[in-house]
C-alpha positions in Angstrom: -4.4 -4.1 12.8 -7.1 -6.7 13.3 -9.4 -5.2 10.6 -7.5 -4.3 8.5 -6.4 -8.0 8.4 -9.4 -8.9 7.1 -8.8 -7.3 3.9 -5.2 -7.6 3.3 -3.5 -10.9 3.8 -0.3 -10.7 6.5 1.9 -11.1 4.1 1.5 -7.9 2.6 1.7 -6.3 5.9 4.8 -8.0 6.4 6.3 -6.5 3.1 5.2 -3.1 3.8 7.2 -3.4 7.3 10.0 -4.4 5.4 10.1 -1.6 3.1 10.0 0.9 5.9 6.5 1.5 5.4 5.2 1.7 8.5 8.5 3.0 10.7 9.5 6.6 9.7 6.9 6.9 7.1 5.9 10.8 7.7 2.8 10.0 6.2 1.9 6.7 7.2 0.6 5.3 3.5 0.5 1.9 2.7 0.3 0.6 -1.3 -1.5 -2.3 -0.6 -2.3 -4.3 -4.3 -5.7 -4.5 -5.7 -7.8 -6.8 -7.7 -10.9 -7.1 -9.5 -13.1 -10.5 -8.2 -15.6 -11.9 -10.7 -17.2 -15.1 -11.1 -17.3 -18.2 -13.5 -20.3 -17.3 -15.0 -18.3 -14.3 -16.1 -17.8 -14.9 -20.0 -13.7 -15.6 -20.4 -14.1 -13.3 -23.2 -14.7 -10.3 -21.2 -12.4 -10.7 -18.7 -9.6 -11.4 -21.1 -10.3 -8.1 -22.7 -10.3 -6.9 -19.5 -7.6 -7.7 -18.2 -5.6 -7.1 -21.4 -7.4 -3.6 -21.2 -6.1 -3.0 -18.1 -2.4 -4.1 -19.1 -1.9 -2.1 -21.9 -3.6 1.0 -21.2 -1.1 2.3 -18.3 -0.9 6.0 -20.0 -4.9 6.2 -20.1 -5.0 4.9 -16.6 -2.8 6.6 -15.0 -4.3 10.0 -16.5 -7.7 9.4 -15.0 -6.0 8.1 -11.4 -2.3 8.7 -10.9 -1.7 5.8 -8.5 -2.0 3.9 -11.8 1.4 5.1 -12.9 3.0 2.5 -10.1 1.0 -0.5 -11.8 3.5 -3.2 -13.1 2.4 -5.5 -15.8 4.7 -8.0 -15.1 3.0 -8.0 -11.1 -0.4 -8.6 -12.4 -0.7 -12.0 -11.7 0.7 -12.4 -8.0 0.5 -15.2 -6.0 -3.1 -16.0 -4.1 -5.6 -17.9 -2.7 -8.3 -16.7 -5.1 -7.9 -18.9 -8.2 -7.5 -16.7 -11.2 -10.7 -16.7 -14.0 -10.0 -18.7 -17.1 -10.3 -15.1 -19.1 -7.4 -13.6 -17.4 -4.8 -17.0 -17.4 -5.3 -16.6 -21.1 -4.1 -13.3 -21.5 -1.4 -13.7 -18.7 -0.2 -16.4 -20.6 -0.5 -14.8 -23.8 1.5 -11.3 -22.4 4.2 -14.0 -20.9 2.9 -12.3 -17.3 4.0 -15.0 -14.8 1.1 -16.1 -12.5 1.7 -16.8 -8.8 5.2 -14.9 -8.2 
């Protein structure tokens, strides 16, 4: 799995192997998290109402791509070794969404 080590850190991996994932999956599908990646020149503005967007619009979401339906709000804000924009700390904090579990 070297490449795909590149874009998904080994913990994750290591997760997904615990779940069964991997061994006796018929299908052999991973879920592997994503994120959006901006910069600080980003407004904190936007990116709150972005990430607020993306919180509380699960139903919309999840019409227009299903994986959506397995999005947690309360896993929004995992741990990592990207620090988190200004714009989205303030509405994690404000939504009482843990950062960093």
């Amino acid at each position: 799995m070297p490449v795909v080590d590149k874009i998904c850190p080994a913990h994750l991996w290591r997760e997904a192997e615990r779940e069964g994932v991997f061994r006796g999956s018929e299908h052999g599908i991973m879920q592997i998290p994503w994120m959006m990646l901006t910069n600080a020149k980003v407004s904190e503005d936007l990116v709150y109402k972005t990430a607020k967007t993306i919180a509380e619009s699960k139903d919309a979401l999840k019409k227009s791509f299903g994986a959506f339906g397995r999005a947690k709000r309360e896993a929004m804000a995992p741990a990592n070794e990207v620090p988190y924009h200004p714009g989205a700390l303030k509405y994690y904090k404000e939504a009482g969404i843990k950062v960093g579990n």
